[in-house]
C-alpha positions as CSV (number, residue, x, y, z in Angstrom):
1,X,94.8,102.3,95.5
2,X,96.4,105.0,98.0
3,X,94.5,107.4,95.8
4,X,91.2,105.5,95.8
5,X,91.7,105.0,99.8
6,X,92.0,108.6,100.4
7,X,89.2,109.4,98.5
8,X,87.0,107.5,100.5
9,X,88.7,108.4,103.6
10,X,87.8,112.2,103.9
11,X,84.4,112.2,102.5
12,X,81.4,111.7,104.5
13,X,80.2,108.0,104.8
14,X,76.9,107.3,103.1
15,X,73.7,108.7,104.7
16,X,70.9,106.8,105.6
17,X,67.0,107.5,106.0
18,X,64.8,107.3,109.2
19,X,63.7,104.2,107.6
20,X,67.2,102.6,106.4
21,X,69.1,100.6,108.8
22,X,72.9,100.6,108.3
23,X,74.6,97.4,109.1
24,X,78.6,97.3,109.6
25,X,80.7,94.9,108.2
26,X,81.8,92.3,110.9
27,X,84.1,88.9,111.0
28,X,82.3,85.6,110.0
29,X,85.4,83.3,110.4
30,X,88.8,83.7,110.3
31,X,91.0,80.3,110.2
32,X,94.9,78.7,109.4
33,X,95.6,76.2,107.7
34,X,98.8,74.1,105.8
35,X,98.3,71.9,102.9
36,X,101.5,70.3,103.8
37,X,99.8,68.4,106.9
38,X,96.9,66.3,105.5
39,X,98.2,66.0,102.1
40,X,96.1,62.5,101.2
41,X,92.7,62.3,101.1
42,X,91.0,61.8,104.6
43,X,93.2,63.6,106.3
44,X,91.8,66.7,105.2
45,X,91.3,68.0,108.9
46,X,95.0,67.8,109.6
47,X,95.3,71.3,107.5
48,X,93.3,72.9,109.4
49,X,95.6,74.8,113.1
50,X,93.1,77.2,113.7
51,X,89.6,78.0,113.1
52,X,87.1,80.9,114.5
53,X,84.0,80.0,115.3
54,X,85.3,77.1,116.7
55,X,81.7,75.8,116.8
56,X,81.1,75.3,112.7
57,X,80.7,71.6,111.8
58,X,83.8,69.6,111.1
59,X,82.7,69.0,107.6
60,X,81.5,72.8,106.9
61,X,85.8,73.7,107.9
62,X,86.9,71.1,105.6
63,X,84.9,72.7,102.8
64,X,85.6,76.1,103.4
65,X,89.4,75.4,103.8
66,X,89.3,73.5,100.5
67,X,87.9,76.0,99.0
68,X,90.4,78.6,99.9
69,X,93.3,76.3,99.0
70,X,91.9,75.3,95.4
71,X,91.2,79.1,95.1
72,X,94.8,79.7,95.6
73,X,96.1,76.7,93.8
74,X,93.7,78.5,90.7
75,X,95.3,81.6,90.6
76,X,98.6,80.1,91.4
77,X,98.5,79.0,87.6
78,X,98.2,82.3,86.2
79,X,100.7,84.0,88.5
80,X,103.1,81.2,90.0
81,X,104.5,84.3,92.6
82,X,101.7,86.1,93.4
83,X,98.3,84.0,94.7
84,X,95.3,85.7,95.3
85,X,94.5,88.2,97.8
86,X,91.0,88.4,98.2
87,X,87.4,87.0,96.7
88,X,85.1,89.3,95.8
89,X,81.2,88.1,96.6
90,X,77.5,89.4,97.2
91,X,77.5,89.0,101.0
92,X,81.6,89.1,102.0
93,X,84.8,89.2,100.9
94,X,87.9,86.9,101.7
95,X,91.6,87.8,102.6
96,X,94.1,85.1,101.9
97,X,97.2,85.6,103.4
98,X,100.2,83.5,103.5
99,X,102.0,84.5,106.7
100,X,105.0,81.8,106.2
101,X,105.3,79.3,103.8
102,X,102.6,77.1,103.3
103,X,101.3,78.4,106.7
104,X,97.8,80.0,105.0
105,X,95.4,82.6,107.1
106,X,92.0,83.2,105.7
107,X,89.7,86.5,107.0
108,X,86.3,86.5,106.1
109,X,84.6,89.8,106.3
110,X,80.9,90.7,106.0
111,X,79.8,93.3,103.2
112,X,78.4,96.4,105.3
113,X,74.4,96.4,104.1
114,X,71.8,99.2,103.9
115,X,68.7,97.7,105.2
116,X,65.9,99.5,102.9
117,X,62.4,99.2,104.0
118,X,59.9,98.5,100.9
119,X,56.5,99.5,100.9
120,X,54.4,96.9,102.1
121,X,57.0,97.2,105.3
122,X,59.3,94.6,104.6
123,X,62.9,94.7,105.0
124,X,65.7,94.5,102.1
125,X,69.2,94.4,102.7
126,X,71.4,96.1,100.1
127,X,75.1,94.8,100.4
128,X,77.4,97.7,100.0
129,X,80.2,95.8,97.9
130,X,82.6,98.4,97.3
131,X,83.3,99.7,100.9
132,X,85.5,96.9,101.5
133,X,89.1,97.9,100.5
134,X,91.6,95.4,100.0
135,X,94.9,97.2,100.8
136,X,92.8,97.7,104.3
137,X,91.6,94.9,105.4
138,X,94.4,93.0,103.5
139,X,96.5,95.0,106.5
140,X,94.5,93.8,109.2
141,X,95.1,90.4,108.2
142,X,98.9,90.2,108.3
143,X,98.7,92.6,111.1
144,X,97.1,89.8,113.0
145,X,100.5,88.0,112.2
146,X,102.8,90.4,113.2
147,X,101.2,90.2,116.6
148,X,100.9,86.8,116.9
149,X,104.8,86.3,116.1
150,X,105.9,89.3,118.8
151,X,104.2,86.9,121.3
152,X,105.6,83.3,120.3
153,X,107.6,83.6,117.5
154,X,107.4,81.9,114.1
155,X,104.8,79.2,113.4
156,X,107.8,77.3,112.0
157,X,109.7,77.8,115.3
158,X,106.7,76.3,117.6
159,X,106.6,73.5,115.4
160,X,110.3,72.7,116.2
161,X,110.0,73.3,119.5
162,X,106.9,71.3,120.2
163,X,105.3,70.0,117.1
164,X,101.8,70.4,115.4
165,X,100.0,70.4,119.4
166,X,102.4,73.0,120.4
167,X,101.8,75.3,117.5
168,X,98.1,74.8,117.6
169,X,98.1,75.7,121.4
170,X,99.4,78.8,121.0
171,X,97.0,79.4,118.1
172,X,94.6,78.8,120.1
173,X,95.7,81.1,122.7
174,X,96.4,83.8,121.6
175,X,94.0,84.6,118.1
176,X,90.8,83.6,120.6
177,X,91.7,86.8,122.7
178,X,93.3,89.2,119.7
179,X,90.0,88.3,117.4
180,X,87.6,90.0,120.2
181,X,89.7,93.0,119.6
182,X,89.1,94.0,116.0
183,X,87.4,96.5,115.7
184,X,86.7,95.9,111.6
185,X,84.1,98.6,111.1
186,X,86.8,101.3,112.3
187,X,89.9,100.6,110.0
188,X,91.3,103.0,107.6
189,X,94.3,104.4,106.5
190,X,96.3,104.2,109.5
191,X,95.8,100.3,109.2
192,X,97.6,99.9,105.7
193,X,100.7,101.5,106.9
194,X,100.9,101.0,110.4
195,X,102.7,103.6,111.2
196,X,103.7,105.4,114.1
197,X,102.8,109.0,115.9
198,X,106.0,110.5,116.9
199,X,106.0,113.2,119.5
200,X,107.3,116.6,118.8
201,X,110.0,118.0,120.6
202,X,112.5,120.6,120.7
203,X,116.6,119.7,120.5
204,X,117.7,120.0,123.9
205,X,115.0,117.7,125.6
206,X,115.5,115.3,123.1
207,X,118.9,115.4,124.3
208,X,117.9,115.2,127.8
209,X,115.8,112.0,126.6
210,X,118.9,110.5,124.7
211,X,121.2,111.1,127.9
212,X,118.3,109.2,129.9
213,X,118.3,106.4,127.9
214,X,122.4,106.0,127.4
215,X,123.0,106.2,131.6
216,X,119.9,103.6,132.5
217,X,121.3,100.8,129.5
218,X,124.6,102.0,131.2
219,X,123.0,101.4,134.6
220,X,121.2,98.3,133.9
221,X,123.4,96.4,132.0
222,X,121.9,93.6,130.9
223,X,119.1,95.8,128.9
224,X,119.6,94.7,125.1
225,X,116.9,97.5,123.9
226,X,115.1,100.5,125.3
227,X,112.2,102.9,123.4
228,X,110.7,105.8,125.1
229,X,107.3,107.3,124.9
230,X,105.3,110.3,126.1
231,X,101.6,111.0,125.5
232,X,101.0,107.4,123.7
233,X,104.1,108.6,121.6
234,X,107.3,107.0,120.3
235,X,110.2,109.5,120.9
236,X,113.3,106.9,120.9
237,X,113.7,103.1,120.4
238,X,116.4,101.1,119.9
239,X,114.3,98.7,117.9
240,X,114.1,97.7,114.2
241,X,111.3,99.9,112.7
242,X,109.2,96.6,112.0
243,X,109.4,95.4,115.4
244,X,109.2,99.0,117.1
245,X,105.7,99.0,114.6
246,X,104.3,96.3,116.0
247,X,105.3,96.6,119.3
248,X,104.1,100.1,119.4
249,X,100.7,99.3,118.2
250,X,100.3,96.5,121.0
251,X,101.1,99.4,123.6
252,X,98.9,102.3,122.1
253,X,95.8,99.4,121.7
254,X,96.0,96.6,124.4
255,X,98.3,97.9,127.0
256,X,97.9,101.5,127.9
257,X,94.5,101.4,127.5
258,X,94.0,98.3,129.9
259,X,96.4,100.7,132.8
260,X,94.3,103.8,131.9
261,X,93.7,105.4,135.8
262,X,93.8,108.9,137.3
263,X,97.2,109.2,138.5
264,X,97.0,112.5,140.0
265,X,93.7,114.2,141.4
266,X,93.9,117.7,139.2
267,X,97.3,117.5,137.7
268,X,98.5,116.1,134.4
269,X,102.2,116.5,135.5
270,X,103.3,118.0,138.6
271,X,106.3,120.0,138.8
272,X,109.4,119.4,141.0
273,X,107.1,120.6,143.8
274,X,105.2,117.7,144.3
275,X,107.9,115.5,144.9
276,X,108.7,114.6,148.4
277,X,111.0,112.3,150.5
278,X,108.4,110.1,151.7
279,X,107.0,109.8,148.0
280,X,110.8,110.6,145.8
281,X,109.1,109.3,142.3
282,X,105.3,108.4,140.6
283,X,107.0,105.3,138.7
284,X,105.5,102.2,138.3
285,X,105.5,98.7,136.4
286,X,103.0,98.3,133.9
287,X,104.0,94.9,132.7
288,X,105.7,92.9,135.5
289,X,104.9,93.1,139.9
290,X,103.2,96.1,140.4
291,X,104.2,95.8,144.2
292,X,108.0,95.4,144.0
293,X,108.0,94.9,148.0
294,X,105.2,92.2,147.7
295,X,107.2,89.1,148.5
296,X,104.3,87.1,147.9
297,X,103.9,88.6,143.8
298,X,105.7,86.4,141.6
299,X,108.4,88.4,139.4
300,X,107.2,87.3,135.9
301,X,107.3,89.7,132.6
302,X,105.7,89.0,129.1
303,X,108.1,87.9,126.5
304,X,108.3,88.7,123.2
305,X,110.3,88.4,120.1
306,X,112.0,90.2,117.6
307,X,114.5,90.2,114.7
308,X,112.5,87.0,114.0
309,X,114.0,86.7,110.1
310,X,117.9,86.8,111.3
311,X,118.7,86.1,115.1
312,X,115.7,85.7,116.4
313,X,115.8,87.3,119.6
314,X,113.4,86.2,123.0
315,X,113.3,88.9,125.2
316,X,111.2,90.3,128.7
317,X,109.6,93.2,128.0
318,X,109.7,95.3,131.0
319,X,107.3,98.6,130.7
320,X,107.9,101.4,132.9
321,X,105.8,104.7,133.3
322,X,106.1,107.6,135.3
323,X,103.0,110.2,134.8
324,X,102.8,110.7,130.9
325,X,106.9,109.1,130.0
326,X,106.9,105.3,129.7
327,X,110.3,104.0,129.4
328,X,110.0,100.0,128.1
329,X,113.1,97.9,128.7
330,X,114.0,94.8,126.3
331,X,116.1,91.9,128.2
332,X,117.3,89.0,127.0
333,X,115.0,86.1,128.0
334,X,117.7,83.8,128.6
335,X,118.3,86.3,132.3
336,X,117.1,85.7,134.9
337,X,115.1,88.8,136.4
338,X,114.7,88.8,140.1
339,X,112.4,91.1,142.6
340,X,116.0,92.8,143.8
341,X,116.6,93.8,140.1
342,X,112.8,95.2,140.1
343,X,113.9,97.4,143.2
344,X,117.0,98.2,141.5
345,X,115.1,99.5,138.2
346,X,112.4,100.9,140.3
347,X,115.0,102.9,142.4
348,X,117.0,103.6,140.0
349,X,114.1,104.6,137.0
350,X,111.5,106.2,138.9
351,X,112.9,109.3,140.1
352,X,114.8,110.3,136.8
353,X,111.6,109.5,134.6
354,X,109.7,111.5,136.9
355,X,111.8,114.4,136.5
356,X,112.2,114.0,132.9
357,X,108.3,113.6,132.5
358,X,107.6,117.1,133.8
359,X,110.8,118.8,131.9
360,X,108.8,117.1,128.8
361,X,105.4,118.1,129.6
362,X,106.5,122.2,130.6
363,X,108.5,122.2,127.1
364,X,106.3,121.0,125.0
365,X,103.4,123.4,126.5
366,X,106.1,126.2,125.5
367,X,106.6,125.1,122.5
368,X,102.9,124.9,121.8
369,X,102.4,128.6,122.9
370,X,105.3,129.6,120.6
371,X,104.3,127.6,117.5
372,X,100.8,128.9,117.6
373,X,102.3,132.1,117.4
374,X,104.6,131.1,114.8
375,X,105.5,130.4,111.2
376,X,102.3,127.8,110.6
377,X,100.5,128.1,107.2
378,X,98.5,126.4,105.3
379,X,98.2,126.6,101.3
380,X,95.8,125.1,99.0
381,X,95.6,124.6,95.5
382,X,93.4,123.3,92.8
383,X,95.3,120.8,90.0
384,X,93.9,121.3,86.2
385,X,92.8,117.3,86.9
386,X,90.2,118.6,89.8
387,X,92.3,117.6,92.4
388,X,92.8,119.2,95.7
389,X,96.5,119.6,97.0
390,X,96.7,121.1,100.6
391,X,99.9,121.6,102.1
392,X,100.2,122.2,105.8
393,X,103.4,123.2,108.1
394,X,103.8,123.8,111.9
395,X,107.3,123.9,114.1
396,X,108.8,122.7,111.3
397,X,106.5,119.5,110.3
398,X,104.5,119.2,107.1
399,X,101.7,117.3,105.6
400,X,100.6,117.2,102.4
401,X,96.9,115.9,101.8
402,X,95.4,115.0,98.0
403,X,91.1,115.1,97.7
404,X,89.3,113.7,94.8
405,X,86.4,116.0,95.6
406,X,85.5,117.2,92.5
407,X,82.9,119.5,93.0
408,X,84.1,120.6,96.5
409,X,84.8,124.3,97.2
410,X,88.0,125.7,98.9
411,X,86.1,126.2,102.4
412,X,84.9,122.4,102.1
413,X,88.5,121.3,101.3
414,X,89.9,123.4,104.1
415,X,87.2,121.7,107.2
416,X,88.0,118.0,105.8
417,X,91.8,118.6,106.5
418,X,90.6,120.2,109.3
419,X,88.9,117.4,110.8
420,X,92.0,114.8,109.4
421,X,94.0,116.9,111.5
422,X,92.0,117.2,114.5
423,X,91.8,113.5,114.5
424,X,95.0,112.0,113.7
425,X,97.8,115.3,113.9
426,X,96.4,117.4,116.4
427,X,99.9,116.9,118.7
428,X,101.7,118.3,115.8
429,X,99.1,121.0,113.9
430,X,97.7,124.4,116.2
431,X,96.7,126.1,113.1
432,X,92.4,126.7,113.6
């Protein structure tokens, strides 16, 4: 499927006429449900936590959630452990996904269609059925979980705390915002792996980055976690990788983008010059007051939740960013966090991470001089099975890439990894 995926990835998408109208693929519904909770007959709607649009008729969700779970059920007998994953049809294609047990989410997706004109001028859509790939948008789905749960825990755990109202609320909550954010027509490979851009540096500031780190948990010691970032990218983190995933992906898509503002008027980082005593730092809170001195701003912070399958953890999530370094701070949500300890942090945070954001930006601009300059190289070779293999390496990094282009020639091969890097490792590649 990797194969397949990359295949598809680095080719050009399918061209359309003057006349042809292309239509993306797009959500029809999307939807929760338990069998456990209306288990008799008439009680069918009980299943159902969740369910986008929420304007379909009542009966129209019963039947589409019965159908998912005799689907299931179906498949169930073939392959007790493994259910199905996905229903093939003219016009869509469902994703089933069982986030927890017996907790069910559904995901249907539109086929993307090719609207061909015929020639007495009328308009025929042509579903594209095979640009849908499962391991993609099978991705998106429990991605969709993962941030639900970093924002209120387990379904399981809402329904202890509250019951069946309590966990619907939150449903309700939070998937009616996240929904509006998928951008379905856009995901690819970095969806199926959800991985995470790592920013390149050289030993001694990442030294100067680990020292940073140990003295503010030192500092502020009731700070259970702390990840650093520069440029959108993870340098440190505390974390468990599938919690620093998600989390990541929540900052690089929902919060920096929402705090996106010129900071400094011709300047990406100024140097030690631009630092004076009536303004000592250019810190500030991104999550949290962003007036510490503002009596009148209430002192609250989002809380999120991690190590969900063994302690279960409930912590503030305090984000800090000074120019192009954001420092974010994990505290247990049990503390108490008042507007003195904001000063504290503030006081204590902004000047350091200031300093440390310039040291950052001046070596890596070094070391971007030097490594164009350096030992990059690229090599490319063709396999007996007319495959492409194209191996890449800068400061130190490498990437291997694998085309499927069978009839492709070695300058053809060389642009597409080309654009790949352009558009996903240009921090890391210099190479032309």
């Amino acid at each position: 499927m990797l194969q397949d995926y990359r295949l598809k990835t680095l080719t050009s998408p399918r061209m359309t006429t003057a006349q042809e109208k292309q239509i993306p693929p797009s959500l029809l519904s999307f939807f929760i449900y338990n069998p456990k909770l209306g288990p008799k007959e008439g009680e069918e709607e009980k299943k159902i936590l969740f369910y986008h649009p929420n304007d379909v008729d009542k009966n129209e969700k019963i039947r589409n959630v019965g159908l998912c779970e005799a689907i299931v059920q179906f498949t169930r007998t073939f392959c007790p452990s493994k259910p199905a994953k996905s229903l093939h049809t003219l016009k869509n294609r469902q994703f089933f996904y069982e986030a927890e047990e017996n907790f069910w989410m559904v995901m249907v997706v539109s086929n993307p269609i090719i609207e061909k004109v015929n020639k007495d001028g009328t308009r025929v859509p042509e579903y594209q059925e095979d640009e849908l790939l499962d391991t993609v948008y099978g991705a998106v789905i429990q991605q969709c979980y993962s941030m639900y749960k970093l924002f209120n825990g387990t379904f399981v755990k809402s329904m202890e705390d509250g019951g069946v109202d309590r966990l619907q609320q939150r449903m309700q909550k939070f998937f009616c915002r996240y929904l509006q954010t998928l951008h379905l027509q856009s995901c690819d490979l970095l969806d199926v792996f959800g991985g995470i851009s790592f920013f390149p540096l050289d030993k001694m500031t990442y030294l100067k980055i680990q020292s940073f780190v140990n003295r503010m948990e030192e500092s502020l010691d009731l700070v259970k976690y702390t990840a650093f970032l520069y440029n959108d990218q993870l340098i440190w983190s505390g974390l468990e990788q599938d919690d620093m995933r998600i989390l990541y992906k929540y900052l690089t898509t929902s919060l920096f983008p929402r705090q996106l503002e010129p900071e400094l008027i011709g300047r990406d980082s100024p140097g030690r010059g631009g630092i004076t005593g009536s303004l000592n730092h250019y810190g500030r809170f991104l999550t949290g007051p962003y007036n510490v001195n503002d009596p009148e701003l209430a002192v609250r912070f989002p809380r999120i939740f991690v190590n969900t399958e063994s302690t279960y953890e409930e912590l503030h999530l305090i984000v800090y960013k000074a120019m192009s370094a954001v420092v974010c701070f994990l505290i247990d949500a049990s503390m108490d966090l008042t507007r003195e300890f904001c000063q504290r942090l503030d006081n204590l945070v902004g000047p350091q991470l200031t300093l440390l954001a310039s040291d950052i930006c001046e070596q890596f601009n070094a070391n971007k001089r030097l490594s164009a300059a350096g030992e990059d190289e690229e090599v490319i070779a063709k396999a007996m099975t007319d495959f492409w293999v194209v191996g890449k390496k800068s400061d130190q990094r490498e990437l291997y890439v694998i085309l499927g282009q069978k009839n492709a020639n070695l300058i053809e091969v060389h642009e597409e990894v080309k654009k790949l890097c352009a558009s996903q490792f240009n921090n890391i590649f210099f190479l032309d």
